[in-house]
C-alpha positions as a printed Julia matrix, in Angstrom:
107×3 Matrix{Float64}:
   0.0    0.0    0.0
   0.96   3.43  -0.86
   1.87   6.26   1.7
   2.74   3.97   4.78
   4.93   6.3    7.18
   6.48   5.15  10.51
   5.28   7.98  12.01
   1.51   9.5   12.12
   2.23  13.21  10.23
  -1.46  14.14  10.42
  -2.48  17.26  12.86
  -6.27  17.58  13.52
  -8.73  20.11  15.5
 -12.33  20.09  17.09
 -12.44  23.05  18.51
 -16.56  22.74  19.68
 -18.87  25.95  20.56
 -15.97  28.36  18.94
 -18.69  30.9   19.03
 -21.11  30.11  21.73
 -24.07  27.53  20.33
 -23.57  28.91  16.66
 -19.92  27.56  14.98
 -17.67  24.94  15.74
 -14.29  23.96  13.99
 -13.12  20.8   12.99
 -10.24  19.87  10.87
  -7.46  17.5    9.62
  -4.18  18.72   8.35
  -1.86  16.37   6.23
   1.46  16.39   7.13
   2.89  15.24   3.27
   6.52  14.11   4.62
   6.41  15.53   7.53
   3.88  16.92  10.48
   5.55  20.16  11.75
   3.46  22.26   9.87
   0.26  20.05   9.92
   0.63  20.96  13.91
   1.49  24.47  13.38
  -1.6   24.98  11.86
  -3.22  22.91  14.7
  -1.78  25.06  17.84
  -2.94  28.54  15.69
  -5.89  27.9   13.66
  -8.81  28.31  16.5
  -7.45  31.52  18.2
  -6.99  33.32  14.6
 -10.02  32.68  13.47
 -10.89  34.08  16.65
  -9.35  37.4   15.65
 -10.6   37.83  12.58
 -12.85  40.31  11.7
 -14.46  38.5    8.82
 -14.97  35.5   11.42
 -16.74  36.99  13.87
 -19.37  38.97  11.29
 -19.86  35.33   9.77
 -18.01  35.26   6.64
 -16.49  32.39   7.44
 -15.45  31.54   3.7
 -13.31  34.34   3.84
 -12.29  34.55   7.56
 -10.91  31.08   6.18
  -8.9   32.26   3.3
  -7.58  35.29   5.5
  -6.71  32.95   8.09
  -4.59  30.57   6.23
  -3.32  33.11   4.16
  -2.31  34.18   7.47
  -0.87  30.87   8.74
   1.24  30.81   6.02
   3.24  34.56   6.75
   3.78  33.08  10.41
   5.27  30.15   9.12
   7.65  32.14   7.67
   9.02  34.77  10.29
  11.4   34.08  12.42
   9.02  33.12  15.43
   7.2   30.57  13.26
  10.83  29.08  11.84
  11.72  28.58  15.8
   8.14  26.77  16.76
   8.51  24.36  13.73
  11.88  23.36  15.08
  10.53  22.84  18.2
   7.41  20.56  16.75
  10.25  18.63  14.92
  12.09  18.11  17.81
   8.94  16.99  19.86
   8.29  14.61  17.37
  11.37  13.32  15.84
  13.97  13.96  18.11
  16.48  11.88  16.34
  15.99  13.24  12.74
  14.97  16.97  13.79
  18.29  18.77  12.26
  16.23  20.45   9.36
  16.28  24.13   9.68
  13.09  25.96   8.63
  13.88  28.39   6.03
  10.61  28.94   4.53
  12.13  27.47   0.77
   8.8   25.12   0.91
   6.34  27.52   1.99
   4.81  29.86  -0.65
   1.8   31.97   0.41
């Protein structure tokens, strides 16, 4: 079978009652080779949708857009380069060398 990995790379969320009674977020990220950023996107997704404007008037199409959009310039400053080193390490600490340089990430 195609795809077997030693390691589960997958990142999910269910995040219930996100606004009280009215939205709740649930979601599965694919980690495709790896799961740092699958779990970035995990620890930040709930609490910037929170923020945005778009969100909280009910636009959620694009509160979703802005918010990945988002999630995508974090992942490349310097803050976001550190955290994905530290998910690495977390979850491969023999193999978590790589240093994040934002090369794969393209908003």
């Amino acid at each position: 079978m195609q795809g077997w990995r030693k390691t589960m790379e997958d990142a999910h969320v269910t995040a219930l009652d996100v606004i009280e009674g009215e939205v709740s977020v649930f979601g599965v990220f694919d980690g495709h080779g790896g799961c740092e950023v699958a779990h970035f996107v995990e620890n930040h997704l709930v609490d910037e949708l929170k923020k945005n404007e778009n969100f909280r008037k009910g636009n959620y199409r694009q509160a979703l857009t802005d918010v990945f959009l988002g999630i995508d310039r974090m992942l490349l400053n310097e803050s976001g380069k550190k955290e994905l080193q530290k998910i690495a390490q977390k979850h491969n600490p023999q193999g978590a060398s790589h240093q994040y340089d934002g090369g794969d990430l393209a908003i």
